[in-house]
VEXNUVO-174263 format. One record per atom (N, C-alpha, C): x, y, z. Coordinates in steps of 0.05 Angstrom, whole numbers, plus 5000, padded with zeros to 4 digits. Atoms other than C-alpha are relative to their C-alpha. Example, Ala and Ser with C-alpha at 12.3 -4.5 7.8 and 13.67 -1.06 7.14 Angstrom:
501849765000 524649105156 501850245000 498449764999 527349795143 498550225014 
This chain:
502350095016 176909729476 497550165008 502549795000 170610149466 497549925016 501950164981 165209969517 497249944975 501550005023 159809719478 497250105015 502249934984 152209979496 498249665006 501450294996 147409389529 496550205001 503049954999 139509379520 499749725015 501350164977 136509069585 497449874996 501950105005 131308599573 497649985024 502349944972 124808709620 498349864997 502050125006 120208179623 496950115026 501649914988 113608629648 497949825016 502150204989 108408029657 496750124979 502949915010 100808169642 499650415018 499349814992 101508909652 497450224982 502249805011 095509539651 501350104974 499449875021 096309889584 501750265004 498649744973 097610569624 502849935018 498050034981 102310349670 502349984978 498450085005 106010009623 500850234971 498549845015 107010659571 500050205015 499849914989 107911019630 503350035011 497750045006 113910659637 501850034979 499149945022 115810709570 500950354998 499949695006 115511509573 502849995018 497749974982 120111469628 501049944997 498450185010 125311059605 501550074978 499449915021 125111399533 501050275006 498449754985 125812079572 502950065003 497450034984 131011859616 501849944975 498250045023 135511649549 499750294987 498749785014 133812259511 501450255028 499049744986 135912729575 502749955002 496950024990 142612379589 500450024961 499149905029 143712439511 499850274998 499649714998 142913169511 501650175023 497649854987 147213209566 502949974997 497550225003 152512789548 500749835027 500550234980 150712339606 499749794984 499350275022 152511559593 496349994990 503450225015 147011239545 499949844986 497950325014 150510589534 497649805017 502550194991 143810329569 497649974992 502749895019 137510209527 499149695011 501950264984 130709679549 499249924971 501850225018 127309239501 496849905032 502549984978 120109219550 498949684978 502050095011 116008549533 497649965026 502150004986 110008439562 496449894987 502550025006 101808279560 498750215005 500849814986 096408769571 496749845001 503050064995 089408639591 498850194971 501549975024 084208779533 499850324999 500149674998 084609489509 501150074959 499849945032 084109879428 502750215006 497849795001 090510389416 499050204971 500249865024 089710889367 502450204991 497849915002 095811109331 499350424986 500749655006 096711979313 500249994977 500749945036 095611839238 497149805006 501250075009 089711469255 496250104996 502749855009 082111559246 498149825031 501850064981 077411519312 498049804988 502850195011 071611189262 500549764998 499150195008 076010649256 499449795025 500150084977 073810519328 496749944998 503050105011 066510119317 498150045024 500650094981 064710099391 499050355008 498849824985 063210749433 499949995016 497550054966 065510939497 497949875017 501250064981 059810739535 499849755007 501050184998 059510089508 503249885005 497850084994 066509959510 501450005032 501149974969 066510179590 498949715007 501850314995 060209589598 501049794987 498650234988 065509089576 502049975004 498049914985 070709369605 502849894985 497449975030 075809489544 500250385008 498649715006 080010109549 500550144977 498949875022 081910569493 501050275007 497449794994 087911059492 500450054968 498349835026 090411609433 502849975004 497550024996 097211479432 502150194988 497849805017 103511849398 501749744981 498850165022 106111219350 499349984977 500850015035 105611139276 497349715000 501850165012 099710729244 497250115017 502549964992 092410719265 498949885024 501350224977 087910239312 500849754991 498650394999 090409629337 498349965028 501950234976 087609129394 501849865021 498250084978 091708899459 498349865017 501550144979 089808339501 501949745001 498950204984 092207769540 500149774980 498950225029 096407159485 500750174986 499349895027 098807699444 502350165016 497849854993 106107859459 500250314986 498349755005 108608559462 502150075003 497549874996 115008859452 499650294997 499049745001 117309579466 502550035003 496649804996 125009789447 499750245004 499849765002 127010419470 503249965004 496550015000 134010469447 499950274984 498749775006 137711049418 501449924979 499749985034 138110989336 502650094993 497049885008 144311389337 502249795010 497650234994 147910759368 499549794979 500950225024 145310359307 500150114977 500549865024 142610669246 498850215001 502549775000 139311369238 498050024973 502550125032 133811009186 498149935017 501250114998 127410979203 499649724988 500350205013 126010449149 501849755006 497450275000 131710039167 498849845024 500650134970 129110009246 497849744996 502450135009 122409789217 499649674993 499050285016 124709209169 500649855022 498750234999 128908929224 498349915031 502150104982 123008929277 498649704978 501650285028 119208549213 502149735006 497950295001 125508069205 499649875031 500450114969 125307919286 497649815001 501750095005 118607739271 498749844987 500450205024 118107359210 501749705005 498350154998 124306939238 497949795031 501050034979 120106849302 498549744996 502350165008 114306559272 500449714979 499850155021 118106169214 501749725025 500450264984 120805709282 497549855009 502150054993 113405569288 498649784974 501050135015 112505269222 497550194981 501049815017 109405869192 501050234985 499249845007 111106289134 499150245002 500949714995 110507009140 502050194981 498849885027 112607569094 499350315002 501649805000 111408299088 498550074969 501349975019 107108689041 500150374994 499649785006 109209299011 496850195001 501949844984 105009929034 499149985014 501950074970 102109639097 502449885017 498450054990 107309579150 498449755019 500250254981 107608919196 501149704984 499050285010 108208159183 497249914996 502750115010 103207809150 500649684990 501250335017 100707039122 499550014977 501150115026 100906949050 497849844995 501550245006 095506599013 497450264984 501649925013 089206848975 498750235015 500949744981 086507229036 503550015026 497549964976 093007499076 499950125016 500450034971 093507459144 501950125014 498349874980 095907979194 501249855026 499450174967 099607619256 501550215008 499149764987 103608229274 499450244996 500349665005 102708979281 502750195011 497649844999 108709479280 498550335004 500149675002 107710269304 502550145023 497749834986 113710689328 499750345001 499049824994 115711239356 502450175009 496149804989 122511739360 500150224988 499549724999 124412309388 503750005002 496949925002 131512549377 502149714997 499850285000 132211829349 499349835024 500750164992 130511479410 496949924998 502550155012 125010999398 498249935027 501550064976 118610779442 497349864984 501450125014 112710349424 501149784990 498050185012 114309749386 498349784977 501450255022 110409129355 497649805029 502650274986 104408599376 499249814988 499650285018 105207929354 498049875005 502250234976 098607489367 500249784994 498850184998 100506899393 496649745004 502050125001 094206659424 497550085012 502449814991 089207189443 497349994983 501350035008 082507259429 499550144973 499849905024 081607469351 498150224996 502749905007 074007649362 500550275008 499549734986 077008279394 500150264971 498149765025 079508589322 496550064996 503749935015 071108579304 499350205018 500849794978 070609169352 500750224974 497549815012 076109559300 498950044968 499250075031 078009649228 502850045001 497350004990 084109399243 502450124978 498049845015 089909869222 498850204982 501549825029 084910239184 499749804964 499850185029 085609629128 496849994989 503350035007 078409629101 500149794959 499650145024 080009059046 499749665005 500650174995 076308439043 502849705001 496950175007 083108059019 501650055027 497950144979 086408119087 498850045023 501149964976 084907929155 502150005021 498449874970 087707939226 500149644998 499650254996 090607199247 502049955020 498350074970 095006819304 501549854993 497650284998 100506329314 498649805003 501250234990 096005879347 497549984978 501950115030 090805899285 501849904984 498650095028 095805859237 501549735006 498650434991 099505169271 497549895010 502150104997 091704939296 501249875027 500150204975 094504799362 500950315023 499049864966 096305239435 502150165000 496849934998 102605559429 500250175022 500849914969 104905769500 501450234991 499049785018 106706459487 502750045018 497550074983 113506339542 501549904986 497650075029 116505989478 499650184983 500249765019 114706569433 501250165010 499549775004 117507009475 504449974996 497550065011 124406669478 501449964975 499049855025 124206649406 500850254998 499549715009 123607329396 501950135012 497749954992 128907419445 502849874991 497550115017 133906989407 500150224972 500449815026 131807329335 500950305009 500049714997 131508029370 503750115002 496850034994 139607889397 501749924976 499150045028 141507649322 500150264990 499949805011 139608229293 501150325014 498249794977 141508789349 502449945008 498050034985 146908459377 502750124985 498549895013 151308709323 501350245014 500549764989 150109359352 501050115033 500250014970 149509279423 499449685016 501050194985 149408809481 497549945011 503150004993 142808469491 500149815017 500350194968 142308269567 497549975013 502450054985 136907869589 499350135031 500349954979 134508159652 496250055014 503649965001 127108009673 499450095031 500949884981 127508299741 499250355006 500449654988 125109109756 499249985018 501249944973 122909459817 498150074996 501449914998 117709749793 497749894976 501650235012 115009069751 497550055007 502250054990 107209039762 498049814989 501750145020 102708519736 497250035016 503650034999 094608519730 499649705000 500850245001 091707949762 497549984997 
């Protein structure tokens, strides 16, 4: 019987922005080098994590989209990083789960579009145990809130090289919102949709320790097909920001 590949689950903690796609490089590396050697690469991570308050700016997006400048962003001590993933500016901070897969596409599908969708589905399934619908919206990637003004609760931007993937999604669970008024978030400049949370949209706390175990059930539905998805929240080189 054919060994099947496993993606190791890493639970990071509240983790620097830096550090933690520092890790990511390494990780995504290490898979494409043993793939080009024909070294095993029956081992791929799924990274979740928090980060302390900090803007991202994706390589399609637009610096102006960034409201703040550096000096002032410094004096309240918000980071901002250019990154290498698809989409524009987005917002990271503490209540707003992150995921980063870096798995190897050629053990699944070689579709972007397909990966995309079934981050979305992970996500939409996530939130709909919450008692909230969610839906996408053709031409604007992520998960969103129906209704007259529709409501961003996730953000999706990826990255892959020689199919392996890095970067991932940011679900806000229950972080501060006032953060997106820094941005133009995703570059969306349309009064009809805003940025929104789990914990707005149910009007109560949601501990984001049950969000993340959702998304770890949903995430193993839809991958597991594929590959083995083994919880494993211990690393050596774990670090959390206290």
């Amino acid at each position: 019987m054919e060994k099947r590949p496993k993606i190791k689950v890493q639970d990071l903690g509240l983790m620097d922005y830096k550090e933690a796609w520092d890790l990511q490089y390494r990780l995504h590396n290490e898979l494409i080098e043993n793939k080009l050697s024909g070294r095993s690469k029956d081992t791929m991570y799924f990274l979740l994590c928090e980060h302390p308050p900090v803007y991202t700016l994706g390589r399609s997006g637009s610096p102006a989209h960034l409201l703040l400048p550096e000096a002032e962003l410094k004096r309240r001590g918000l980071s901002f990083y250019k990154i290498n993933r698809g989409g524009d500016i987005t917002h990271h901070g503490p209540g707003q789960l992150v995921g980063y897969p870096i798995l190897d596409l050629s053990l699944f599908r070689e579709d972007v579009g397909w990966y995309i969708r079934s981050l979305e589905e992970v996500l939409i399934r996530t939130v709909a145990d919450f008692g909230v619908e969610a839906c996408r919206i053709p031409k604007y990637t992520g998960v969103w809130v129906p209704g007259r003004q529709k409501r961003k609760i996730a953000a999706i931007g990826v990255h892959l090289s020689r199919w392996v993937s890095m970067h991932g999604f940011a679900l806000n669970v229950s972080n501060d919102l006032s953060l997106f008024d820094h941005i133009i978030p995703c570059g969306i400049q349309d009064p009809d949709k805003a940025v929104t949370s789990l914990s707005r949209e149910t009007g109560q706390l949601v501990e984001i320790a049950v969000v993340k175990e959702a998304v770890l059930r949903h995430f193993a539905e839809l991958f597991s097909g594929y590959a083995e998805v083994e919880k494993n929240t211990t690393h050596e080189e774990k670090s959390k920001t206290r």
